[in-house]
N, C-alpha and C positions, 0 to 999 in steps of 0.2 A: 504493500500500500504506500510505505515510504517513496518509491519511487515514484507513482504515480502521482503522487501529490507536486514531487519537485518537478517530474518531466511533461507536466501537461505545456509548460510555457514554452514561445518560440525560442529557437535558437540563436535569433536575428535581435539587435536591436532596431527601434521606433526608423531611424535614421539612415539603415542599411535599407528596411523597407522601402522609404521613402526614394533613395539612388534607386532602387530595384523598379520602382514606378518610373521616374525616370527616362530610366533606358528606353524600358519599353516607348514609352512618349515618342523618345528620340529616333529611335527606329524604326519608328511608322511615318513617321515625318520626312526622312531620308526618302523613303520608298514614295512614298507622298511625291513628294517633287521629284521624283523619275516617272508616277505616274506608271506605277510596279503594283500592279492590284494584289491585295491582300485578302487571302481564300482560309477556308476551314474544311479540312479533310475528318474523316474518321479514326479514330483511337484506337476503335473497333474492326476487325477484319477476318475474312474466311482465310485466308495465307499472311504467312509474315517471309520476312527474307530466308533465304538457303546457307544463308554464310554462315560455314562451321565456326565460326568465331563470337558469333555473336546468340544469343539465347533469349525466345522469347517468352514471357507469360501467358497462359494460356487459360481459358474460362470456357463453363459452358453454361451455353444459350438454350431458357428451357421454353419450347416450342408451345405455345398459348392450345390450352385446354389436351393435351398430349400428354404422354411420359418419354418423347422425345425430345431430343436435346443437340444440341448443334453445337459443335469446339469452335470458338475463336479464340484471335489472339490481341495481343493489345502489342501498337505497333513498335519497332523499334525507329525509326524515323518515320515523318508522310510523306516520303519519296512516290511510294508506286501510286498513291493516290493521286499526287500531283503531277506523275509523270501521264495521270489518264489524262486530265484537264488540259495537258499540253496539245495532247494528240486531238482534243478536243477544239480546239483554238482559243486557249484562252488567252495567248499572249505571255507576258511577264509577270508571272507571279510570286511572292512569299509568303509565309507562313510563319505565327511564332508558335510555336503547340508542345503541349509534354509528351516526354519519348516514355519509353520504358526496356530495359535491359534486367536478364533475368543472370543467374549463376555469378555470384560474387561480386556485385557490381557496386561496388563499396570500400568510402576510404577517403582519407584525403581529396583525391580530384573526382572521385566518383559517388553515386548516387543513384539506386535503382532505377525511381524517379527523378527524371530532368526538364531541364526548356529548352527546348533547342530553335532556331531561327534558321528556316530551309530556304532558298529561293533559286528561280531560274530564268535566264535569258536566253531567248529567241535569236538565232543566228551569233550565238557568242562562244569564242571556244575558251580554253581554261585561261590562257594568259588574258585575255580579254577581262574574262571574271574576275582572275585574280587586282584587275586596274581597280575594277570596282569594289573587292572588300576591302581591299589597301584604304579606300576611298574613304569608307565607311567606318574604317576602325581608327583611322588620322582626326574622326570629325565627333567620333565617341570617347577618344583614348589621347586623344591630343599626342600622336607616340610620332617620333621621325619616319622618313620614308624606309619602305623595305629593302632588307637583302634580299636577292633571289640566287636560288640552287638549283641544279637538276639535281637529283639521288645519284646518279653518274658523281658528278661534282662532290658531292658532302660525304659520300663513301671514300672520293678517292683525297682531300681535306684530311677527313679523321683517323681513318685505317688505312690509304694507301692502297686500296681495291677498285677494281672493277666489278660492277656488283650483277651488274649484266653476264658479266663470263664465269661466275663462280659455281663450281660444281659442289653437292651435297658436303662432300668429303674436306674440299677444301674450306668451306664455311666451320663445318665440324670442330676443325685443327686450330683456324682463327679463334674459336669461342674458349677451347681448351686453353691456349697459350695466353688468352684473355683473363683467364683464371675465372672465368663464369663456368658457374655449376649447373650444370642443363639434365641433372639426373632429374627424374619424377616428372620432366617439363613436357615430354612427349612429342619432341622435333621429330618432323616425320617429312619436313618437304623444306626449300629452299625458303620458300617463304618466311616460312617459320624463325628460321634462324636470322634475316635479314630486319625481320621485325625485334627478334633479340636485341642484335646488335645494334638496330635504331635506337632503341628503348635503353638499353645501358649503356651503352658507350657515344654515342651519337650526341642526343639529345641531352645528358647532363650538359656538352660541353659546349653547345649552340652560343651564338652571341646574344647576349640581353638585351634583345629590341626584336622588332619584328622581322620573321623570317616568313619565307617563301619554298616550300621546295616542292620540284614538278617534273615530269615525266619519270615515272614510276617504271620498273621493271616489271614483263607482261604476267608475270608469277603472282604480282600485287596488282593487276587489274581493276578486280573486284566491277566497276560498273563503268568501267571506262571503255573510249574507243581505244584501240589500238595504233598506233599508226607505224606504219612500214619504213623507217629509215634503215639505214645500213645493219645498224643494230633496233629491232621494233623494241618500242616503249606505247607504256600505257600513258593516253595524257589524262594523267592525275595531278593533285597537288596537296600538299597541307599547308597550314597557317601554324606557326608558333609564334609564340611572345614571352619574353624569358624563360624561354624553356618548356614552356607548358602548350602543349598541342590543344589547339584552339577549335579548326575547321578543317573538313575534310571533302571534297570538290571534285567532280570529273568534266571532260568535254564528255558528255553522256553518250552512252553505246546507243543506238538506236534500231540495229537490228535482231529482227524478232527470234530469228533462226538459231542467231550468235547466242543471244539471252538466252534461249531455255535448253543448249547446252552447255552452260554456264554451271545456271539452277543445277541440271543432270549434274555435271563436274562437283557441286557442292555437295549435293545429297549422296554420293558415293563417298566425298570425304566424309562427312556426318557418319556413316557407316561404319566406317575406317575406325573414326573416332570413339563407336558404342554413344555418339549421340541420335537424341530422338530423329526420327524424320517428320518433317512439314510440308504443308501442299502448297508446289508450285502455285504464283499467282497467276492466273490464266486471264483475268483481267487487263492484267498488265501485259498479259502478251501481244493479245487481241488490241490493246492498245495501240500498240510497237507497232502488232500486223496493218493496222490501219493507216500508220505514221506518225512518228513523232517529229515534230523538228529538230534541226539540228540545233541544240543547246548547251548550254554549261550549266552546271548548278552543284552547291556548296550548302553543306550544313555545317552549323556554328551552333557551340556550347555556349548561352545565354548563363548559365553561373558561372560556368570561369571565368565566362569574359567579364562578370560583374564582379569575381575574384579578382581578376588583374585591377580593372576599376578603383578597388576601394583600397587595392592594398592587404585583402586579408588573409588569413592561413591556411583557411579550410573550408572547403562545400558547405559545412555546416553554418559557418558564420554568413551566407548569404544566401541558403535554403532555409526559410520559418522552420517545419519542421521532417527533418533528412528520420530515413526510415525506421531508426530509434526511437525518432517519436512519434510518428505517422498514425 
C-alpha cells in the first residue's frame, strides 16, 4: 500500500509539462506553415511489422454478441497506416501519436509507451528529408548545423572498416578483440553485429551536436529502397544528438513485390529466433500494389527529443507516468 500511496504522483514536474505542451505547439506550427496536413491513424491493427527486432502487444477483440474474438495489435509506429493515405493521395502528411514496443523496452532512453512524430514527403528522397528535420530541430533545439556521415564513412572514422565488405567471421574477430562479450547475445547474421558495434563503440564516441548518418548497408535495409551503386546501399538514415539516436528515416521502398519478401525474409528470421509469428499487413500491400509515391519519411522520439530539450536524465523525468506507474 506504501507504494501506492507515494507512486500515484507524476514523474514530471508542473514545468517539464508545460515544455512538453510546448513542443507539441511548436511542431504543429512548423508543419502549419509547410502546409504538411496532420492525420490520425489507428493504435489498433489486424498486423503489426515482421521485424524480428522489434515486438509487438497484442489484445483480443471480442466480437459483439459472439464468443468470438479477433487478435490485434497495438502499433509499433503508424507507418503502414500512413503509408495507405499516401497511396491514397493525401499529399504530405505527419503524425504525432503513441507507439508501443513490447519485450524489455525499458530504461533510461526507453519506454514501452512513447510519442513518436512520423511524417512524409511526396517526391523527396532521404537527403532531401534529412534538409528538413535538420530544419526543424535548428528551430526546436536552437543546436548548430549538422555533421553528415554515410555508415561507409563512421565505420571507416571509428574502426577503420568497410562495413559493406565485412564477412560474419570477420565482424566476429573485430567484437572479440573489442573485448565485447557477445555470449547469450544470439548474433546470428551480419547485421546483428554491425548494430553491436554501432551501439558500443560507434555511438559513445559520436561528436556532441547533431549528427547525420545515411546510406545504410543493404543487410540494414529494413524499409528502405535500395539503390544500385558500385557497392548497393540502403538509403537510410539516422538523427543523433549527443549521442542519443533521435530518428530513424528511409527514401521509402515502394515496391509491392520487394515488400512482402521482405515480410517472408522476416518471419523466417522470427523463426530462427523461436519468436512469435504475425500476419503480414496485406493492406499495406495492396496499398504499394496500387502505388505509393515516391517519398521519404522519418520517425522521431518526441521524449528524447524533449530529453535533449530540457536537459534531463531520464524518460522518466519527461514521461508523467513511465510504466512503473502506469
Amino acid at each position: 500500500m506504501k507504494d501506492t500511496e507515494n507512486n500515484w504522483q507524476p514523474t514530471t514536474s508542473l514545468s517539464m509539462r508545460r515544455c512538453r505542451a510546448k513542443l507539441f505547439a511548436d511542431i504543429r506550427e512548423f508543419f502549419a506553415e509547410r502546409q504538411i496536413l496532420e492525420v490520425e491513424t489507428p493504435l489498433l491493427s489486424h498486423a503489426t511489422v515482421t521485424d524480428p527486432y522489434l515486438h509487438s502487444f497484442k489484445t483480443e477483440y471480442c466480437l459483439d454478441n459472439t464468443k468470438q474474438s479477433q487478435t490485434l495489435y497495438l502499433q509499433t509506429s503508424p507507418e503502414f497506416a500512413m503509408k495507405r493515405l499516401l497511396a491514397a493521395g493525401s499529399g504530405p502528411i505527419y503524425q504525432i501519436s503513441k507507439a508501443f514496443r513490447n519485450h524489455g523496452e525499458s530504461g533510461r532512453y526507453h519506454n514501452p509507451e512513447f510519442s513518436l512524430l512520423e511524417w512524409y514527403q511526396p517526391d523527396y528522397d532521404h537527403h532531401q528529408l534529412m534538409d528538413e528535420i535538420e530544419t526543424l530541430l535548428k528551430k526546436l533545439l536552437a543546436c548548430e548545423s549538422a555533421q553528415r556521415f554515410s555508415y561507409a564513412e563512421i565505420f571507416q572514422r571509428y574502426l577503420n572498416m568497410d562495413p559493406h565488405q565485412l564477412s560474419i567471421q570477420e565482424l566476429n574477430q573485430t567484437t572479440l578483440s573489442l573485448g565485447i562479450n557477445t555470449e547469450n547475445l544470439g548474433l546470428n547474421k551480419i547485421a546483428d553485429y554491425l548494430n553491436l558495434l554501432m551501439s558500443h563503440v560507434i555511438e559513445p564516441q559520436l561528436p556532441k551536436q547533431l549528427i547525420f548518418i545515411y546510406d545504410y548497408p543493404v543487410t540494414l535495409a529494413a524499409l528502405a529502397k535500395i539503390r544500385s551503386d558500385i557497392t548497393p546501399v540502403a538509403e537510410r538514415f539516422e538523427v543523433y544528438l549527443n549521442g542519443i539516436e533521435l530518428a530513424n528515416g528511409f527514401h521509402e521502398l515502394s515496391d509491392a513485390k520487394e515488400q512482402y519478401l521482405r515480410f517472408r525474409n522476416d518471419l523466417n528470421l522470427r523463426a530462427r529466433f523461436g519468436y512469435s509469428q504475425v500476419p503480414i499487413d496485406k493492406y499495406l500491400l495492396a496499398a504499394l500494389t496500387h502505388g505509393l509515391p515516391d517519398c521519404a519519411g522519418v520517425a522521431l522520439g518526441i521524449d528524447r527529443l524533449l530529453m535533449l530539450m530540457t536537459k534531463a536524465d531520464k524518460l522518466s523525468d519527461v514521461i508523467s507516468f513511465p510504466i512503473d506507474r502506469s
